[in-house]
C-alpha positions as CSV (number, residue, x, y, z in Angstrom):
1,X,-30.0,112.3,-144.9
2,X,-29.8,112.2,-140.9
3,X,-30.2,115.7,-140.8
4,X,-33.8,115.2,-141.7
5,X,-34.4,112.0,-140.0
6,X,-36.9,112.1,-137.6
7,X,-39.1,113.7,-140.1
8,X,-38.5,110.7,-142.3
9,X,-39.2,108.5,-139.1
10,X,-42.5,110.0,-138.9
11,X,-43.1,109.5,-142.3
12,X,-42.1,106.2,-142.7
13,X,-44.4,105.0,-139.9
14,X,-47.1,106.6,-140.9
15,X,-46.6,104.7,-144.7
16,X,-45.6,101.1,-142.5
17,X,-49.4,101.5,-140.7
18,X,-51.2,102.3,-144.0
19,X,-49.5,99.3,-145.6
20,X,-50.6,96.6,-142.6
21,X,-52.0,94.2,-145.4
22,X,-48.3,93.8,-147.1
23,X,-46.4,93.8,-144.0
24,X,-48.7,90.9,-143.4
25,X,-48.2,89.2,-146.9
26,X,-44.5,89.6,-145.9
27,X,-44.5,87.6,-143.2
28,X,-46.5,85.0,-144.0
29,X,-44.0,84.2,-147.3
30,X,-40.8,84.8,-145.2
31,X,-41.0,83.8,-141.4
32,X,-42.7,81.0,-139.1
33,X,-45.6,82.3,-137.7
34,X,-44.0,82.4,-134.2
35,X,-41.3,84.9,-135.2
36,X,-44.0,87.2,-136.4
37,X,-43.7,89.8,-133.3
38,X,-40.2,90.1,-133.4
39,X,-40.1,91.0,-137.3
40,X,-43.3,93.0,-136.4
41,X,-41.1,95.0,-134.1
42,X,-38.0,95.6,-136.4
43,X,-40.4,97.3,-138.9
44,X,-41.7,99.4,-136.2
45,X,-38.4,100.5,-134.7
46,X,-37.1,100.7,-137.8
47,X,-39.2,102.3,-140.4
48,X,-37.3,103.7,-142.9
49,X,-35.6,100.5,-143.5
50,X,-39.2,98.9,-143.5
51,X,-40.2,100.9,-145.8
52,X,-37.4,100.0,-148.2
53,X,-37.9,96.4,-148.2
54,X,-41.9,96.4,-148.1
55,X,-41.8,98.6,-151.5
56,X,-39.7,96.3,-152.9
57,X,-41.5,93.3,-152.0
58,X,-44.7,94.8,-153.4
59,X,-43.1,94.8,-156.9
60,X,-42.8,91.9,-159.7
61,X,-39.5,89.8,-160.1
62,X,-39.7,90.4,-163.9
63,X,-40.2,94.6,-162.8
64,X,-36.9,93.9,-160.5
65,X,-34.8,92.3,-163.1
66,X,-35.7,95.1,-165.9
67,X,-34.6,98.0,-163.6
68,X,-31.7,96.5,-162.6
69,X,-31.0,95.9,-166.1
70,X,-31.2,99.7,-166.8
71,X,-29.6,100.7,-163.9
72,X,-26.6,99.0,-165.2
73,X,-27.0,100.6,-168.4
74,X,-27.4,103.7,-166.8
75,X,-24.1,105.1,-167.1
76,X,-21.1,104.0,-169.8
77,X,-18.6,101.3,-168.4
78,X,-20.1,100.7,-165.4
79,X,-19.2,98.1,-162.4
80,X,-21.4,95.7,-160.9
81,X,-19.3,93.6,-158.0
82,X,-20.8,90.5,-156.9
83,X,-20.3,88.9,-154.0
84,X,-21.1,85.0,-152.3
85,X,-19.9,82.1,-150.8
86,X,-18.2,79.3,-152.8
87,X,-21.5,77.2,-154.7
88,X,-23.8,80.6,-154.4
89,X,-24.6,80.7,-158.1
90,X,-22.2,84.0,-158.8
91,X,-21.8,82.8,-162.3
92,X,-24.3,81.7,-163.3
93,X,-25.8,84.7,-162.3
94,X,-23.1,86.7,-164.0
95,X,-24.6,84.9,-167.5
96,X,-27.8,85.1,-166.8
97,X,-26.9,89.3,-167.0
98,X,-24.6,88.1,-170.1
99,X,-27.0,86.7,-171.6
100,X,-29.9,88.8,-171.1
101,X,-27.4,91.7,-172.5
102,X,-27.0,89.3,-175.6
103,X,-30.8,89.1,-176.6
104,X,-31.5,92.6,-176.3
105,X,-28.6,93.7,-178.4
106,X,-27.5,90.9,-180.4
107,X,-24.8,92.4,-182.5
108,X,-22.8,93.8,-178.9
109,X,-19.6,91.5,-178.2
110,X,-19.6,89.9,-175.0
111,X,-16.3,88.5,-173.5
112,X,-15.2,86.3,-170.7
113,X,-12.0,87.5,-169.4
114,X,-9.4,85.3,-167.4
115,X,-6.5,83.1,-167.2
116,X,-7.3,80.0,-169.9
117,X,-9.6,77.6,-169.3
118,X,-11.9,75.1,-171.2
119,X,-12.8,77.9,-173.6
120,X,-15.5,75.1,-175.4
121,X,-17.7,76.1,-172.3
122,X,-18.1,79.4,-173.3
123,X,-21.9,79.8,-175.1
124,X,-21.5,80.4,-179.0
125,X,-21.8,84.3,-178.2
126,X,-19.3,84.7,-175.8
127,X,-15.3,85.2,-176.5
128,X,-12.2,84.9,-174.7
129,X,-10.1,87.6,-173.7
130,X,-6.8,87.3,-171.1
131,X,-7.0,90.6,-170.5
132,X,-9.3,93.4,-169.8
133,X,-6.9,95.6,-172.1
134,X,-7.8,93.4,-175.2
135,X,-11.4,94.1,-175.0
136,X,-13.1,95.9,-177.6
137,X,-14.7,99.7,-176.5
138,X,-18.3,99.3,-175.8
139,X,-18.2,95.4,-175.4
140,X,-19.7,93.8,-172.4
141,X,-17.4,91.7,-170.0
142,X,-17.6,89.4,-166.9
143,X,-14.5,88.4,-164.8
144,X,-14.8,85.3,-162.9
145,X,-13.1,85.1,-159.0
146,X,-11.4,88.2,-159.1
147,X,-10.0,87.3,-155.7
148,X,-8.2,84.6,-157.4
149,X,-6.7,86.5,-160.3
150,X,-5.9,89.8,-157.9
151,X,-4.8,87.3,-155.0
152,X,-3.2,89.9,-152.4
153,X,-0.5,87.1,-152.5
154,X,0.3,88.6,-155.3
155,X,0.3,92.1,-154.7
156,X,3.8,92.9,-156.1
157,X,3.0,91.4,-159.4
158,X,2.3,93.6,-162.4
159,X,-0.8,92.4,-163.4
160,X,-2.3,93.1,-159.8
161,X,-1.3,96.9,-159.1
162,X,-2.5,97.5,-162.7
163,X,-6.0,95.7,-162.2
164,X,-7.8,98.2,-160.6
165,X,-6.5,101.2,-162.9
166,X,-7.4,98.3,-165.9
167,X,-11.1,98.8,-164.0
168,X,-10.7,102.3,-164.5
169,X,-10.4,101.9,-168.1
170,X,-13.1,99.6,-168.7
171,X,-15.3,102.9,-167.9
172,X,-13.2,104.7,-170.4
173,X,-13.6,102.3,-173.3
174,X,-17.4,102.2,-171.9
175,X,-17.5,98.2,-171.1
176,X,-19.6,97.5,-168.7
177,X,-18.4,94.7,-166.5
178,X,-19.5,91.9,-164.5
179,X,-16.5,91.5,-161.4
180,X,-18.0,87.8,-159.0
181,X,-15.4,87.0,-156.2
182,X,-16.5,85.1,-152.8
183,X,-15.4,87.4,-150.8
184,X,-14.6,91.4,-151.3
185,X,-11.7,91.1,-148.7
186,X,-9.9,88.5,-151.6
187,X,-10.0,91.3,-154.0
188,X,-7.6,94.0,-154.3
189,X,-8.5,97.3,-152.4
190,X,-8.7,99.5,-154.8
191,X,-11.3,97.8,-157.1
192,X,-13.8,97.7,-154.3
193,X,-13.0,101.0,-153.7
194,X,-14.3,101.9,-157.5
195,X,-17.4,99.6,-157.5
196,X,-21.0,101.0,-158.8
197,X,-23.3,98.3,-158.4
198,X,-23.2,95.5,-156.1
199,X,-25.1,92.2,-156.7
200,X,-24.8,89.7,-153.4
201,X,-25.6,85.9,-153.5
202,X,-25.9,84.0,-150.6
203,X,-22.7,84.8,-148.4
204,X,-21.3,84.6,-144.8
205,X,-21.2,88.5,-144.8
206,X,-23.1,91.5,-145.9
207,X,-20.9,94.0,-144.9
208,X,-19.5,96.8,-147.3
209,X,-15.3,96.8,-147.0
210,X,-14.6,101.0,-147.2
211,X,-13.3,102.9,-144.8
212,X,-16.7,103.9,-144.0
213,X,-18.2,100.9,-142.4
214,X,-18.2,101.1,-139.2
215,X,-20.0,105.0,-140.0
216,X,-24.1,105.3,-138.9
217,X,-24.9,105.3,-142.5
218,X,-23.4,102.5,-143.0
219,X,-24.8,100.5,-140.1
220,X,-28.4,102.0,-140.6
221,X,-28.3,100.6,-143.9
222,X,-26.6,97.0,-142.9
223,X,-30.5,96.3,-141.4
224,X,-31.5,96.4,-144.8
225,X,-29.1,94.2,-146.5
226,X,-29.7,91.2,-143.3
227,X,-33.6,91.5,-143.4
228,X,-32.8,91.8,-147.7
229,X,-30.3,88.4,-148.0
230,X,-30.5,85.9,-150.5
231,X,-31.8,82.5,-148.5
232,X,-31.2,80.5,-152.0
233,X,-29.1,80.3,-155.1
234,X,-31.7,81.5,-157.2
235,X,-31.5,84.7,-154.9
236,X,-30.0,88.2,-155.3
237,X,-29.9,91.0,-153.4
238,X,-28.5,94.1,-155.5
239,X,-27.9,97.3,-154.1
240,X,-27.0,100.7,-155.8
241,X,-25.2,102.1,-153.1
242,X,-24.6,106.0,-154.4
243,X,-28.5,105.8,-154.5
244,X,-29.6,103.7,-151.7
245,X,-31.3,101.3,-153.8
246,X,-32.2,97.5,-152.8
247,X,-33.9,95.2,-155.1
248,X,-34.5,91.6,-153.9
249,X,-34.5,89.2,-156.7
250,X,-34.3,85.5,-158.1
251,X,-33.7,84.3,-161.7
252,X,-33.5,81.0,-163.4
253,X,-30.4,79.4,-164.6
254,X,-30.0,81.0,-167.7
255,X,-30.6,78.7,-171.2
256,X,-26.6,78.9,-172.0
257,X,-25.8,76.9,-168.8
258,X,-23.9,73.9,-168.5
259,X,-21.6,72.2,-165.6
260,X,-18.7,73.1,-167.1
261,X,-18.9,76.7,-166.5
262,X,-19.5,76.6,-163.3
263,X,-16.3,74.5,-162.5
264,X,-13.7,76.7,-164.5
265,X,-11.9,77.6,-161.4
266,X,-12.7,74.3,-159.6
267,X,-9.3,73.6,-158.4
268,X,-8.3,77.4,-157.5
269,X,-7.0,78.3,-153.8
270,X,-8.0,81.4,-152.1
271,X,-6.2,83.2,-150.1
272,X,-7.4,86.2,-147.4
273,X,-5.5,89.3,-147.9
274,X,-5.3,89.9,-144.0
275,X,-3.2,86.6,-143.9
276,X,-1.2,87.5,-146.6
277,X,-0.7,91.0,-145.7
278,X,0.3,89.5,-142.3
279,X,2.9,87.2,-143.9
280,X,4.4,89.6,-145.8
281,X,4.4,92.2,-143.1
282,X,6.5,89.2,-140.5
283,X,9.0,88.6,-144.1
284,X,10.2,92.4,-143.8
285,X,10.3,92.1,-140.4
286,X,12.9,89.3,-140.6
287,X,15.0,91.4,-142.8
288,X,15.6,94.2,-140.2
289,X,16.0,92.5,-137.6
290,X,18.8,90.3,-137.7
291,X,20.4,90.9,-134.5
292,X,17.0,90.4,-132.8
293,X,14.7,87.2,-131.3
294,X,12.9,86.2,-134.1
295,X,10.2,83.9,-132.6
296,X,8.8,80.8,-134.1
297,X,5.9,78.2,-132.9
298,X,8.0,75.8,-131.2
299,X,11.5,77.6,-130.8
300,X,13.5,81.2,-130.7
301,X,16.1,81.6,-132.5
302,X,18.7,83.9,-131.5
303,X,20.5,86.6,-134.0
């Protein structure tokens, strides 16, 4: 893509100037009237990116939601990852997908998959599975805080090193699956590494975890997802990132909603994997080096 860039710059600025009247409409729905120049100037500096979110903005919410619906039914079994704070609306939004998937194809099975729960929350067309492994081929399946059921904590556990290759196989059996978590550093590495689609709700970052991010793709695009963010639960912002797609979007709680699906994993603790990792890391550290200082917070122990 950068190897044609400034002809895409030229183009893109010439497409922001002949679209004046919706960078204008933009604005005035968005921002105070007295941050006007300084968004005025991003789109200038950055047109490509403009470009981007002004076509998007042109188009209907209802337009948004259909596309995205066929994007994820694009390909068989494939992954859409979303991402937001604790009290974003993750999943809800996650049954709002769930249940639009229900009234356009009535007779597919649709599963919730996690640890057991108040299963009487569940809407009348939605089953329980513990495991990924026990769901139908070419079913439909969300799992709820992923970062809570592949805790790095417990990284040595069985059920963790075989979640992500259990992600793998939802594309074999062709389920396509919902995966919400607040925060893609709580999930196991190698499921974000195997993502397709993300959705994010209102969250403290925006940043894509690969070993890519600090790269100037990945940083040209970043402008995009901050001016794109969700401001309110009803928001989304979903990105296809093999295509460089964003789609700014809200929805409405969907009609299966109640309060007790939103507090299944009320009482959970999260953990960050850096901490953990960290922990662990100082554990094997003890082990070697018995004849060494070990140092604690308020004393040294000798070996």
């Amino acid at each position: 893509m950068f190897k044609n860039k400034r002809k895409s710059f030229g183009t893109a600025k010439h497409w922001i100037k002949g679209h004046k009247l919706t960078l204008e409409r933009y604005l005035n729905k968005f921002y105070p009237i007295y941050d006007w120049p300084i968004i005025r100037h991003f789109f200038w500096e950055n047109p490509i990116q403009g470009r981007v979110i002004l076509d998007d903005f042109q188009k209907s919410n209802e337009s948004k939601i259909r596309l995205i619906f066929e994007l994820f039914h694009s390909e068989q079994g494939i992954l859409m990852y979303v991402i937001g704070a604790k009290g974003s609306g993750k999943t809800a939004t996650g049954f709002f997908f769930a249940e639009r998937e229900h009234n356009e194809f009535p007779f597919k099975k649709i599963f919730y998959i996690g640890k057991k729960f108040d299963k009487d929350a569940l809407p009348s067309w939605c089953s329980w599975k513990e495991k990924l492994q026990d769901v139908p081929n070419k079913s439909f399946g969300i799992i709820d805080e992923i970062g809570i059921q592949a805790s790095a904590r417990d990284y040595q556990s069985r059920n963790n090193k075989d979640l992500s290759q259990v992600l793998f196989l939802a594309r074999q059996k062709k389920i396509p699956l919902i995966v919400l978590t607040q925060d893609s550093r709580l999930g196991e590495v190698n499921i974000w590494r195997i993502k397709d689609i993300i959705l994010w709700k209102k969250s403290n970052t925006y940043e894509l975890q690969s070993r890519d991010s600090r790269s100037q793709s990945e940083r040209f695009w970043q402008k995009v997802r901050h001016m794109m963010a969700p401001r309110k639960k009803s928001e989304c912002l979903f990105e296809y990132p093999a295509k460089k797609r964003f789609i700014h979007l809200h929805h409405s709680l969907p009609e299966c909603w109640n309060d007790n699906l939103s507090e299944i994993y009320r009482d959970a603790q999260f953990h960050d994997s850096r901490h953990v990792e960290s922990e662990r890391l100082n554990i094997d550290k003890k082990r070697k080096t018995i004849s060494k200082k070990i140092v604690y917070p308020n004393k040294i122990v000798i070996g």
